[in-house]
Steps between C-alpha positions, in 0.01 A plus 500: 500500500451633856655780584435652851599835628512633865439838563753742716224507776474094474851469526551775820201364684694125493805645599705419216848588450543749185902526378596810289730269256303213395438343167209648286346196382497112556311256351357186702413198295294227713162318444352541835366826611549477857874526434512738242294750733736420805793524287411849384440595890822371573699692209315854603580400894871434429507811271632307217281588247249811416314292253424149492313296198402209485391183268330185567736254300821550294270530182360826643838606587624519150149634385638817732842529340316435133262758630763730590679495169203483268444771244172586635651548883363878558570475866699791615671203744711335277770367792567132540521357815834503639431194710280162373404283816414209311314175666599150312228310559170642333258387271543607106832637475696407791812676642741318290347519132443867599890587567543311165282746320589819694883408381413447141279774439594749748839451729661747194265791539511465902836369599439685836252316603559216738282187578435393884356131533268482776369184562390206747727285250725256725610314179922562537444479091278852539838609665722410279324632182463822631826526530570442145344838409692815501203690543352345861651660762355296770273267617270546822326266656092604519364678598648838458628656829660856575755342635552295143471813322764736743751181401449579145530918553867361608541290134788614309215528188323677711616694762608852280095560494478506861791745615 
């Protein structure tokens, strides 16, 4: 798992917007690493997120959650992510057989924690499953814009984190 952090004087020397109400944490879920470091440059530039993690495939995403629950979890961090940007198409565990195992093992413990699709999917089916879950919010076209994420600050599921 990848994680990648930029530092205060990283994020003032691009000029990057910084909110005072934003989420804590989000978790982006995508096999290639191109977009998972844009996407977390995009989150910190909207000032939607302070923290952003992220996991290759959907079967690294649940490691995380199992991770965060386990026993043997000394982290001092124990906060899960109020925000999964999930990709459907990866390699392993794709987006969909990882929304069926987040909502068996974990929807109950978390039942704050939304799902964003963000994909290059043009498959109407894509569409229309998503919107069988309770759980995804939304679905964005990639890749992940400020202007895609200011639309969700507005989201009724959203919106109390950023007044």
């Amino acid at each position: 798992m990848l994680k990648v952090r930029l530092t205060k004087e990283l994020l003032s020397s691009l000029d990057l917007k910084i909110n005072a109400v934003m989420l804590d944490k989000v978790l982006c879920i995508d096999d290639d690493q191109i977009t998972l470091v844009i996407c977390d440059m995009v989150i910190k530039k909207a000032g939607f997120a302070k923290e952003v993690i992220t996991a290759n495939n959907g079967k690294e995403g649940i490691a995380w959650f199992s991770e965060l629950f386990s026993k043997n979890n000394t982290s001092a961090d124990k906060n899960p992510p109020q925000v999964i940007f999930l990709d459907l198409n990866m390699p392993i565990m794709n987006g969909w057989d990882f929304l069926e195992d987040y909502l068996m093992k974990y929807y109950d413990r978390l039942p704050g924690t939304k799902v964003v699709i963000v994909s290059s999917t043009v498959n109407p089916e894509d569409f229309s499953r998503a919107n069988r879950y309770d759980i995804v919010i939304d679905f964005i076209n990639k890749p992940l814009t400020t202007e895609g994420l200011e639309g969700l600050m507005e989201n009724q599921h959203l919106n109390s984190f950023f007044q």
